[in-house]
N, CA, C and O atoms as a DFTB+ gen file, in Angstrom:
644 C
 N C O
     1  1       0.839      -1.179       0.000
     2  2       0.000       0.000       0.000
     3  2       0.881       1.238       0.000
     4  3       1.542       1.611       0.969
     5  1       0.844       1.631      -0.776
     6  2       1.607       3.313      -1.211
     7  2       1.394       4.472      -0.150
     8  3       0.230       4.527       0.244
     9  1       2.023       5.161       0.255
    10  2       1.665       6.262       1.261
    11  2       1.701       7.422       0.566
    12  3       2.640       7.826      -0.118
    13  1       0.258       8.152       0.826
    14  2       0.186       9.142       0.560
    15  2       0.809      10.426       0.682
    16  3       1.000      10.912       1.796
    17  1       1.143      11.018      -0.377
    18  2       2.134      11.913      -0.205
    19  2       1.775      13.715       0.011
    20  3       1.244      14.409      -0.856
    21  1       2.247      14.233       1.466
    22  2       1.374      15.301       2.230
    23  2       2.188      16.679       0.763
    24  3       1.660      17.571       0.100
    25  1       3.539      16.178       0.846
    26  2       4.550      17.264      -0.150
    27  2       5.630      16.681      -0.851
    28  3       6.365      15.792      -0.422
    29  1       5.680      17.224      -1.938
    30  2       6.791      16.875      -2.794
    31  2       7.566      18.077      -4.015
    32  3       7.023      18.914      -4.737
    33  1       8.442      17.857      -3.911
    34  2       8.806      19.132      -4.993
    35  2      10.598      19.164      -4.505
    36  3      11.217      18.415      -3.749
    37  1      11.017      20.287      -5.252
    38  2      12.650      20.864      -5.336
    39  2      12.497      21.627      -4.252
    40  3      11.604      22.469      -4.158
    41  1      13.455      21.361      -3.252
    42  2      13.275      22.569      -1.821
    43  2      15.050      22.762      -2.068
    44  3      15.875      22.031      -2.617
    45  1      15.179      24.264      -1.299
    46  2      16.252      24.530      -0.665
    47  2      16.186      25.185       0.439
    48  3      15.701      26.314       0.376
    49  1      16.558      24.772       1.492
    50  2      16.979      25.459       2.689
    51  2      16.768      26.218       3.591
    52  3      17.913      26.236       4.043
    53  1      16.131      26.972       4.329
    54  2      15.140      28.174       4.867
    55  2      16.455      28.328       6.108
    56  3      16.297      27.302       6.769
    57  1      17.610      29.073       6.707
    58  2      18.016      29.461       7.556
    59  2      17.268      30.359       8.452
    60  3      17.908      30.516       9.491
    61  1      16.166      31.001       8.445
    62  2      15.954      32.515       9.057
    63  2      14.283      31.960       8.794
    64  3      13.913      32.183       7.641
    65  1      13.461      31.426       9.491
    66  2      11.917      31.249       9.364
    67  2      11.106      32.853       9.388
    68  3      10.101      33.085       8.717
    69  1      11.821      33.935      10.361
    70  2      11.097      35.047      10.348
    71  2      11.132      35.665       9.255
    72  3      10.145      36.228       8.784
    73  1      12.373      35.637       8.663
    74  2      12.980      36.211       7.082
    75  2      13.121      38.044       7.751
    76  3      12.800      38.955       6.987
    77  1      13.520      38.304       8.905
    78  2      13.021      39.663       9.106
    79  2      14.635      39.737      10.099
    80  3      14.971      40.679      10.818
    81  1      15.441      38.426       9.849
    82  2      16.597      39.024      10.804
    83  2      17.997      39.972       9.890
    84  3      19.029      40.237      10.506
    85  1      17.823      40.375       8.452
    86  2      18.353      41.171       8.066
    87  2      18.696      42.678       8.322
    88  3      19.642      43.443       8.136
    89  1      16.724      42.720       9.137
    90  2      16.850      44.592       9.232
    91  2      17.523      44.489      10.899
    92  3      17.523      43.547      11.691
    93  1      18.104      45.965      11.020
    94  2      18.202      46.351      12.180
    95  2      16.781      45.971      13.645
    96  3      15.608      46.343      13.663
    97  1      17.548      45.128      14.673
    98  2      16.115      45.021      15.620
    99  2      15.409      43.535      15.155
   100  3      14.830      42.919      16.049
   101  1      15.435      43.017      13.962
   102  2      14.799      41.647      13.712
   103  2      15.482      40.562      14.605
   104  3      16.580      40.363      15.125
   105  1      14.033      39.853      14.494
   106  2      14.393      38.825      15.316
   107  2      14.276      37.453      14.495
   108  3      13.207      37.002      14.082
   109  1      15.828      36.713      14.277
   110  2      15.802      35.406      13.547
   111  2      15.144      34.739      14.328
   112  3      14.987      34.930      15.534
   113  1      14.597      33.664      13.461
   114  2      13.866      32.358      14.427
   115  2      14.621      30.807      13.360
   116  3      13.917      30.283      12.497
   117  1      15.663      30.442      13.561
   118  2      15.814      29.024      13.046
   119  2      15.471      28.030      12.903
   120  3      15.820      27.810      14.063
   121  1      15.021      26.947      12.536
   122  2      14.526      25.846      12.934
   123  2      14.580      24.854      13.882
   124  3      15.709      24.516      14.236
   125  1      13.449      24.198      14.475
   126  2      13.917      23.534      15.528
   127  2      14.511      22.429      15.313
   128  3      13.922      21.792      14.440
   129  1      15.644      21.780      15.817
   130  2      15.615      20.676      15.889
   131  2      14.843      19.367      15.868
   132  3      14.234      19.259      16.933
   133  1      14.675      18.536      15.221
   134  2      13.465      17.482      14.985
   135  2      11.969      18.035      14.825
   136  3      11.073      17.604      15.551
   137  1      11.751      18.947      13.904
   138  2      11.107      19.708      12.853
   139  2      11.261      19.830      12.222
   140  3      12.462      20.083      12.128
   141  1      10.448      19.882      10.744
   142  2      10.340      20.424       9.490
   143  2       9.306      21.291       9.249
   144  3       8.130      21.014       9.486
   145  1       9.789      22.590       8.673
   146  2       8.637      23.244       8.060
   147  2       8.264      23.374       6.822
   148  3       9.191      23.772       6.116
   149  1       7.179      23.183       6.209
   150  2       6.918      23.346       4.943
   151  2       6.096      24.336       4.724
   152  3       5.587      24.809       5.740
   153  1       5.626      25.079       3.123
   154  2       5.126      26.332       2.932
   155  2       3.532      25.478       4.013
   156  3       3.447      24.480       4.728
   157  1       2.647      26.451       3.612
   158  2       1.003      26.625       4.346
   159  2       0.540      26.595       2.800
   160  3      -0.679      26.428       2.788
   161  1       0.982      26.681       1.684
   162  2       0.336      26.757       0.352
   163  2       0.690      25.026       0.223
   164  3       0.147      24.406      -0.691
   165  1       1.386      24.484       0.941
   166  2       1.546      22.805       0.323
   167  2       0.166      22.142       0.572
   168  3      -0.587      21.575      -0.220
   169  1       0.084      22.313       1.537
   170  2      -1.500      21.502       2.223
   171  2      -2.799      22.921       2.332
   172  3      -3.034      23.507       3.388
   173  1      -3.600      23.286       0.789
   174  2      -4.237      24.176       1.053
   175  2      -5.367      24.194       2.220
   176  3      -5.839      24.993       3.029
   177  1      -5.480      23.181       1.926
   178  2      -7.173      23.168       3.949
   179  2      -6.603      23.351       4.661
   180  3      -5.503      22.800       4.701
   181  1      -6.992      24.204       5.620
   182  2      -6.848      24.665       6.939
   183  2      -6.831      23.761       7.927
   184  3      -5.911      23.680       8.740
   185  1      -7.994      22.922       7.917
   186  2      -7.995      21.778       8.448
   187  2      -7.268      20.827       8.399
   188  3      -6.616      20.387       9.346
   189  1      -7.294      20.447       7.410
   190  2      -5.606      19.289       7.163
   191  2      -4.961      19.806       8.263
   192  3      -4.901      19.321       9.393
   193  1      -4.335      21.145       7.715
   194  2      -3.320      21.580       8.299
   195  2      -3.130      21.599       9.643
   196  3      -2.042      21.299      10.136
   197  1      -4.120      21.934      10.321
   198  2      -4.482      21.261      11.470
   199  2      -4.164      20.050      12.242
   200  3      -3.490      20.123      13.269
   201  1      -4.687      18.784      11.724
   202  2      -4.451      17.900      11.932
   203  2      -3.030      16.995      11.985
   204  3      -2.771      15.939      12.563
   205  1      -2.259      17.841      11.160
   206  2      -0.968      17.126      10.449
   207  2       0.148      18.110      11.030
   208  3       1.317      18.148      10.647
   209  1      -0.308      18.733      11.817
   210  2       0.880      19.686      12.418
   211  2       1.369      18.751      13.854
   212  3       0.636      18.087      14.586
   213  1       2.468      18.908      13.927
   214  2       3.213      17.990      15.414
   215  2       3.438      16.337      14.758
   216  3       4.341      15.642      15.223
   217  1       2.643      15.870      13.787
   218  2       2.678      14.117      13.604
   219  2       3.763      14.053      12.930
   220  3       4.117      14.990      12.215
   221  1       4.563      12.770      13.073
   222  2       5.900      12.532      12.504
   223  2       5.741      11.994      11.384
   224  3       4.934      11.079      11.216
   225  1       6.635      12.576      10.258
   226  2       6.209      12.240       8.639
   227  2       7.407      11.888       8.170
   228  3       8.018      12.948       8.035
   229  1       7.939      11.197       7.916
   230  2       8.897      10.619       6.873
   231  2       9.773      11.790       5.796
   232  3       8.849      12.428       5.292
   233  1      10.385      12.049       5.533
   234  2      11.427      12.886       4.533
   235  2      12.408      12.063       3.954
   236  3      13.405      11.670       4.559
   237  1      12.058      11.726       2.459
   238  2      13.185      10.903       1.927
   239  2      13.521      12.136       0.484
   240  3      12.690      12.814      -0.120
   241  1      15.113      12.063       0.269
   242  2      15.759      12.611      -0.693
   243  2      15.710      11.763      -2.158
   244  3      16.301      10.684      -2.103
   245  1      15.067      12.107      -3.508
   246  2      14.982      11.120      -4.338
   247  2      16.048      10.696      -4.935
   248  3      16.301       9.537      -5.264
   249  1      17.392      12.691      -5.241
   250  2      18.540      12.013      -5.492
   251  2      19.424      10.860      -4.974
   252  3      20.049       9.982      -5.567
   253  1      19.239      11.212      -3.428
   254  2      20.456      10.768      -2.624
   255  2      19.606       9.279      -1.929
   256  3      20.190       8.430      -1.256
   257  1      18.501       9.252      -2.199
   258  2      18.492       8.347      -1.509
   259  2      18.206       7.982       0.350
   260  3      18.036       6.907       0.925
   261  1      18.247       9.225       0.806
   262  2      18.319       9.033       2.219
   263  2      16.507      10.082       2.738
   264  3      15.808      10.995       2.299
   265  1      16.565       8.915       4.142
   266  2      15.403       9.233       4.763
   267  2      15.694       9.586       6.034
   268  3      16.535       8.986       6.703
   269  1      14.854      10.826       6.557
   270  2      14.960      11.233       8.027
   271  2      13.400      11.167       8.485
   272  3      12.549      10.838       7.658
   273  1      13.040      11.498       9.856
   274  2      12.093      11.334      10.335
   275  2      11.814      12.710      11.021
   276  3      12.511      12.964      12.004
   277  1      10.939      13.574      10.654
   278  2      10.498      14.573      12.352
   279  2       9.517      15.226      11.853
   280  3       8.975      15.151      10.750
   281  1       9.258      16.108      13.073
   282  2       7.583      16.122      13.488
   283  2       7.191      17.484      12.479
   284  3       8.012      18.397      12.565
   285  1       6.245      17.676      11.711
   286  2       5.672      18.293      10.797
   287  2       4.991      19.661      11.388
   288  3       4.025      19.475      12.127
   289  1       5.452      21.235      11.105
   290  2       4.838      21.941      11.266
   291  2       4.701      23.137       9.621
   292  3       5.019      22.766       8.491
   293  1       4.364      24.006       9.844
   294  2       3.830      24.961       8.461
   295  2       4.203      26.247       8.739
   296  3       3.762      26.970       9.633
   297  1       5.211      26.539       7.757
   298  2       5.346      28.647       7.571
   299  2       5.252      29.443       6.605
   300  3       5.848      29.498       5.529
   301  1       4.012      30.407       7.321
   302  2       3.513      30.987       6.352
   303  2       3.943      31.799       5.422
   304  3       3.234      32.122       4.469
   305  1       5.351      32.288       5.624
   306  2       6.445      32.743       4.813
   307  2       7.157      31.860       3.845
   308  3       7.752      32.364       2.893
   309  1       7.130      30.662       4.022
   310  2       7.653      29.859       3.059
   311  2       7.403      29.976       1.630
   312  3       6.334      30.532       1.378
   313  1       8.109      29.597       0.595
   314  2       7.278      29.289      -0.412
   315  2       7.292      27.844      -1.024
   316  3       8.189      27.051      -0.740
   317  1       6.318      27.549      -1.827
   318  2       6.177      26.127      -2.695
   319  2       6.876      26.118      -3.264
   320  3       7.323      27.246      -3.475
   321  1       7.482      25.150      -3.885
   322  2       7.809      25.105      -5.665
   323  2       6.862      25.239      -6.901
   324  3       5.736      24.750      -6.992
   325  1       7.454      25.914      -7.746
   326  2       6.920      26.933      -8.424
   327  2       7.426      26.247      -9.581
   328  3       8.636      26.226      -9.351
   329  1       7.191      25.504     -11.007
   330  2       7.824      25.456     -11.734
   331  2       9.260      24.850     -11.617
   332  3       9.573      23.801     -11.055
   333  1      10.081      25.759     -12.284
   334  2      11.565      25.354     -11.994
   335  2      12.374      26.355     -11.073
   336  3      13.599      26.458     -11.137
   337  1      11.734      26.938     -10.382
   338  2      11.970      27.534      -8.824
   339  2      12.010      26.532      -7.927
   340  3      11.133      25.669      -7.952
   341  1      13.149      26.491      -6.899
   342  2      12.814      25.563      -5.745
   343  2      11.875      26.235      -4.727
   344  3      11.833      27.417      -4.386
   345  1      11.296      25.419      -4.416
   346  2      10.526      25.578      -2.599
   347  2      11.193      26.061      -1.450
   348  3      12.396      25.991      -1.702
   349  1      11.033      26.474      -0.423
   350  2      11.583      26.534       0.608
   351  2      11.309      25.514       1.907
   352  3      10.231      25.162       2.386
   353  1      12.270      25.270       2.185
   354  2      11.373      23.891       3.493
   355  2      12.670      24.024       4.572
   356  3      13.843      23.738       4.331
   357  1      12.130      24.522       5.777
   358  2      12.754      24.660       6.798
   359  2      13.355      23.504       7.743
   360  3      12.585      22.874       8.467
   361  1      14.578      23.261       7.732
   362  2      15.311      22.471       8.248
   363  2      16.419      22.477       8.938
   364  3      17.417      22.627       8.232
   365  1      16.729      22.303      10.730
   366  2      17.861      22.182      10.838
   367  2      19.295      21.842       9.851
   368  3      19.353      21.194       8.806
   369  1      20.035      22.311      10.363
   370  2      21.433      22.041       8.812
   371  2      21.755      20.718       9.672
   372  3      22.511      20.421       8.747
   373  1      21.894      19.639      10.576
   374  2      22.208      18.596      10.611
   375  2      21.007      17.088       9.871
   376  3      21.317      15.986       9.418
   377  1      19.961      17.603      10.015
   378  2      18.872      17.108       9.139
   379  2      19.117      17.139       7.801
   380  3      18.861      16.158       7.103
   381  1      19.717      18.441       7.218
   382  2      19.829      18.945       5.412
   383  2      21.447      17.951       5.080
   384  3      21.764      17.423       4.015
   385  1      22.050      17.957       6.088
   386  2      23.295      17.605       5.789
   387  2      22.811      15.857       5.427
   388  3      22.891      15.247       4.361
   389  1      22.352      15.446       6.646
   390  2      21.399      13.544       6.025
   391  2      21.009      13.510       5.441
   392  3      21.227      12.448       4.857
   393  1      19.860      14.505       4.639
   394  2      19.157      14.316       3.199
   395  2      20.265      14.465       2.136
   396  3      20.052      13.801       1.121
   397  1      21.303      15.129       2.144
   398  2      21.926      15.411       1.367
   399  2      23.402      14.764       1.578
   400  3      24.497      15.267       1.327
   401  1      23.058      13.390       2.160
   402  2      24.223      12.417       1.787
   403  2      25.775      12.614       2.210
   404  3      26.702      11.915       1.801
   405  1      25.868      13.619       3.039
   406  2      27.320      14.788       3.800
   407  2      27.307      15.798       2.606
   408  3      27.948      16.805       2.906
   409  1      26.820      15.843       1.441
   410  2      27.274      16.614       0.624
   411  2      26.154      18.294       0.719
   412  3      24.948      18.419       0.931
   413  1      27.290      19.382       0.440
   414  2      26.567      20.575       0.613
   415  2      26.439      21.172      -0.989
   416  3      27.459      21.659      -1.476
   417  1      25.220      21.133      -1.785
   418  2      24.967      20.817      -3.057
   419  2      23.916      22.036      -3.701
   420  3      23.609      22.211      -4.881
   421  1      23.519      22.747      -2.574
   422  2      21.751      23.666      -2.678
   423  2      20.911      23.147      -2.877
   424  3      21.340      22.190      -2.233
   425  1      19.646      22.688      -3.319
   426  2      18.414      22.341      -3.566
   427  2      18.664      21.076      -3.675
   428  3      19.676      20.465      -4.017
   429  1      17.661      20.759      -3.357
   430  2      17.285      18.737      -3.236
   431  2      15.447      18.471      -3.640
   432  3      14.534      19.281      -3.483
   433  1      15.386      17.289      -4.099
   434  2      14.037      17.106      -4.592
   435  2      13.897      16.097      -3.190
   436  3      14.773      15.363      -2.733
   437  1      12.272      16.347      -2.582
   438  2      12.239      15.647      -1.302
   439  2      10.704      15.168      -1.284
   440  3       9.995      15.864      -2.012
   441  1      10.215      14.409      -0.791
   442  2       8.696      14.145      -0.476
   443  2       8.721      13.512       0.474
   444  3       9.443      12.596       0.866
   445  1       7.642      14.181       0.980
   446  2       6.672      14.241       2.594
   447  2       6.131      12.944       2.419
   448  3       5.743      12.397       1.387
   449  1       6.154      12.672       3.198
   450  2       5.129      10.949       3.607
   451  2       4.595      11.141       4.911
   452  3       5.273      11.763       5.728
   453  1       2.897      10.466       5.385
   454  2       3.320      10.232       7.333
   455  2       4.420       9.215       7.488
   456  3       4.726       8.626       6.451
   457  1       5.024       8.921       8.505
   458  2       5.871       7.916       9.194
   459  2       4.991       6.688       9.736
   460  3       4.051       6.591      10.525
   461  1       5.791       5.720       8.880
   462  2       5.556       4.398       9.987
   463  2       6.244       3.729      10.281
   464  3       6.193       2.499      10.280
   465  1       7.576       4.891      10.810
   466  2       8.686       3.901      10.948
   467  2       8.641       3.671      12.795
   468  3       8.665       4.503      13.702
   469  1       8.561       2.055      12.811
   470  2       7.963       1.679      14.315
   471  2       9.705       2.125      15.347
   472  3       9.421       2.251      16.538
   473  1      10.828       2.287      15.152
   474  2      11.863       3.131      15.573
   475  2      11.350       4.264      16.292
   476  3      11.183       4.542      17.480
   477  1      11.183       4.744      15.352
   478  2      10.906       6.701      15.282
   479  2       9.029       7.262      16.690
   480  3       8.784       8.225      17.416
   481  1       8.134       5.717      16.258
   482  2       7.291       6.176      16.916
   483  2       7.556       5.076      18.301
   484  3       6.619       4.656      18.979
   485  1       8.708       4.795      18.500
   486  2       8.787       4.109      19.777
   487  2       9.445       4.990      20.754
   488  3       9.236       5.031      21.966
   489  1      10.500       5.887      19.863
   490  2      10.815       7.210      20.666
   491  2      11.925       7.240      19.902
   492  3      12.307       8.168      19.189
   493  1      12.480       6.079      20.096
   494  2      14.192       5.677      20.154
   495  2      14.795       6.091      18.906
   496  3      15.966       6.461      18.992
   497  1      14.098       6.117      17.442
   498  2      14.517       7.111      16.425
   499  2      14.096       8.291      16.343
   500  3      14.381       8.964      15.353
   501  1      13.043       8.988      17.744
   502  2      12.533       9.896      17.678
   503  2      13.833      11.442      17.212
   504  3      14.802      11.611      17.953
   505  1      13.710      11.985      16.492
   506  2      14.038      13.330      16.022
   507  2      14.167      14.155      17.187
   508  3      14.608      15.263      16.882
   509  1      13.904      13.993      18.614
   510  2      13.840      15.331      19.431
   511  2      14.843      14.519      20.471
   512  3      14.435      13.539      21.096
   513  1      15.985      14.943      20.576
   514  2      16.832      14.061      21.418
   515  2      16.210      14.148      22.871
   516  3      16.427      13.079      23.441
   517  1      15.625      14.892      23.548
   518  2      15.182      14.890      24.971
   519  2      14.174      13.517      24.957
   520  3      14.091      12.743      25.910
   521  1      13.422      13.374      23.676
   522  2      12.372      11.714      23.861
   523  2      13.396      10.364      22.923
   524  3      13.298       9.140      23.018
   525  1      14.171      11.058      22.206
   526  2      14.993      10.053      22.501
   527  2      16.103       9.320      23.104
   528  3      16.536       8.291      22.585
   529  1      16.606       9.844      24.247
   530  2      17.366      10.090      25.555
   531  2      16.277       9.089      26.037
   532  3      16.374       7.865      25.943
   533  1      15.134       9.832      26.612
   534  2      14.408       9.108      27.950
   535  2      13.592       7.590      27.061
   536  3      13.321       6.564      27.684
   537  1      13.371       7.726      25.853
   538  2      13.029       6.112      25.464
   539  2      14.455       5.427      25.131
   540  3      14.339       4.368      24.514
   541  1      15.229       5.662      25.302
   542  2      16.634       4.797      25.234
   543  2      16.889       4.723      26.801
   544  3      17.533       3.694      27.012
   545  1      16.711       5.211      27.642
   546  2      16.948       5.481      29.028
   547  2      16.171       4.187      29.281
   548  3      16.657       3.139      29.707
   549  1      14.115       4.550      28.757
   550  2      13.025       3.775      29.518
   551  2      13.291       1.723      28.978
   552  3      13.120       0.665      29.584
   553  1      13.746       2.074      27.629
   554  2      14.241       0.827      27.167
   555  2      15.375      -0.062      27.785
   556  3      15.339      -1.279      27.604
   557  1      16.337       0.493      28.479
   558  2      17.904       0.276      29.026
   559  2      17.134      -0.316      30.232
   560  3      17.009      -1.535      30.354
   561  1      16.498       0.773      31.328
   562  2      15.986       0.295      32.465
   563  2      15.426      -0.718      32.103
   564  3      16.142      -1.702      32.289
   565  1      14.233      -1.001      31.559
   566  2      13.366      -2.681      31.253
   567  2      13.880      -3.812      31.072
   568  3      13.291      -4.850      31.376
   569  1      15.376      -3.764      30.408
   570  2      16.051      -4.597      29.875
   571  2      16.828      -5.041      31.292
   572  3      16.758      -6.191      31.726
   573  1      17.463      -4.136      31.851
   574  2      17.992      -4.388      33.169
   575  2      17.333      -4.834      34.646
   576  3      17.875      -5.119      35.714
   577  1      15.792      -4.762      34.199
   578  2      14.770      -5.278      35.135
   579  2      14.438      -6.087      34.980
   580  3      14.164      -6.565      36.080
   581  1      14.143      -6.934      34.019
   582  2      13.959      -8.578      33.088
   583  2      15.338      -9.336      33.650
   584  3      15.264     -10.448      34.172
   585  1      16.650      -8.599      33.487
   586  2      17.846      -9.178      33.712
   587  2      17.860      -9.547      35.097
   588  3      17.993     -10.673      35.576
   589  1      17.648      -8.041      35.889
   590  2      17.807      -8.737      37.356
   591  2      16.374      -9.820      37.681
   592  3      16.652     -10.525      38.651
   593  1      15.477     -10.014      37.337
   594  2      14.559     -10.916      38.071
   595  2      14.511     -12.171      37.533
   596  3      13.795     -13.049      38.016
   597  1      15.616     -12.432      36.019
   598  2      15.804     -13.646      35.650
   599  2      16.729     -14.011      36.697
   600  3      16.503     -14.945      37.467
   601  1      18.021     -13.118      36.751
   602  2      19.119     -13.599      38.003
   603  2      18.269     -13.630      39.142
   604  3      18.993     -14.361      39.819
   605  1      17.501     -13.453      39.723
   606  2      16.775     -13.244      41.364
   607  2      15.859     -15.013      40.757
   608  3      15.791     -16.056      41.408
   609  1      15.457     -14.815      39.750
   610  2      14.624     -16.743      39.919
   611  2      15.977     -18.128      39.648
   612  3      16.080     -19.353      39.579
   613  1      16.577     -17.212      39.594
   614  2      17.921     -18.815      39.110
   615  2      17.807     -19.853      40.517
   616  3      17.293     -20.956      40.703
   617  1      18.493     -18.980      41.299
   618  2      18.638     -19.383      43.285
   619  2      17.051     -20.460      43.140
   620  3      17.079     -21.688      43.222
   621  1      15.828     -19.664      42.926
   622  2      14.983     -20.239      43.900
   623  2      14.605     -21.803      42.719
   624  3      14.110     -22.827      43.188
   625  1      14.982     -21.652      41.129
   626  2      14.833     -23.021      40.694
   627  2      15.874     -23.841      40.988
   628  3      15.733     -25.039      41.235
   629  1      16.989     -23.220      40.974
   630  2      17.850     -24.653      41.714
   631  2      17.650     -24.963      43.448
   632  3      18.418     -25.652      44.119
   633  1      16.879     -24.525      43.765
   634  2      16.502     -24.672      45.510
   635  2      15.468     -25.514      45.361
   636  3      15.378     -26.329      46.279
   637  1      14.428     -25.620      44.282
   638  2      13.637     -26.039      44.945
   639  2      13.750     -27.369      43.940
   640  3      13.340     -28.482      44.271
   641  1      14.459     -27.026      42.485
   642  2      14.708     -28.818      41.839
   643  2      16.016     -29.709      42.200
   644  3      16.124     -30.854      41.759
């Protein structure tokens, strides 16, 4: 079954989401870490848009080949792709650097998918290192709690066979 695709097109790069830190007094806003932003003209309903903001969507590069994972939001400054204009799609530069294979190249052709990568929604490939810290943390502990209560039943089966 094919996954429906939220965006697709030629993007390059968005450093500055406010686009207003050039003048004197502006205030840049960068991207967050384990976020992507895409234009508000990609997904025209409001509603969609709605719905699909915060959920984790898939980002694969068609040149390169490579896929990242993080959580989907919309800026209204952005633009689409236009023809043979690239798009703009807001991305940490350690995210742009994985789509783009280590190589620093400008524009990349990319499409949006939701995620079903069971990694990413377990935490442990999660995109936001603070939930993936504490589900690598919550995973480590479980594993070490199974461990000690297999060692704590050894004693009482050789005691009692």
């Amino acid at each position: 079954m094919a996954r429906a695709s939220i965006c697709e097109g030629r993007f390059r790069r968005v450093y500055d989401l406010a686009k207003s830190g050039r003048r004197e007094g502006g205030v840049s806003h960068p991207p967050r870490a384990g976020w992507v932003y895409l234009p508000m003209t990609a997904v025209p309903d409001k509603a969609a848009r709605r719905r699909l903001r915060g959920r984790l969507v898939r980002i694969a590069a068609t040149e390169t080949g490579s896929t990242i994972h993080r959580r989907l939001a919309f800026g209204a400054r952005l633009r689409r792709p236009d023809g043979d204009a690239p798009g703009e799609i807001g991305l940490d530069w350690d995210s742009w650097i994985e789509l783009q294979d280590g190589q620093d190249e400008g524009d990349l052709s990319v499409e949006v998918t939701p995620s079903r990568s069971l990694l990413a929604w377990a935490g442990i490939g999660h995109p936001d290192p603070t939930v993936h810290a504490a589900a690598t943390l919550g995973v480590v502990g479980l594993l070490l709690g199974a461990l000690s209560l297999a060692l704590a039943v050894i004693p009482w089966i050789t005691s009692v066979g």
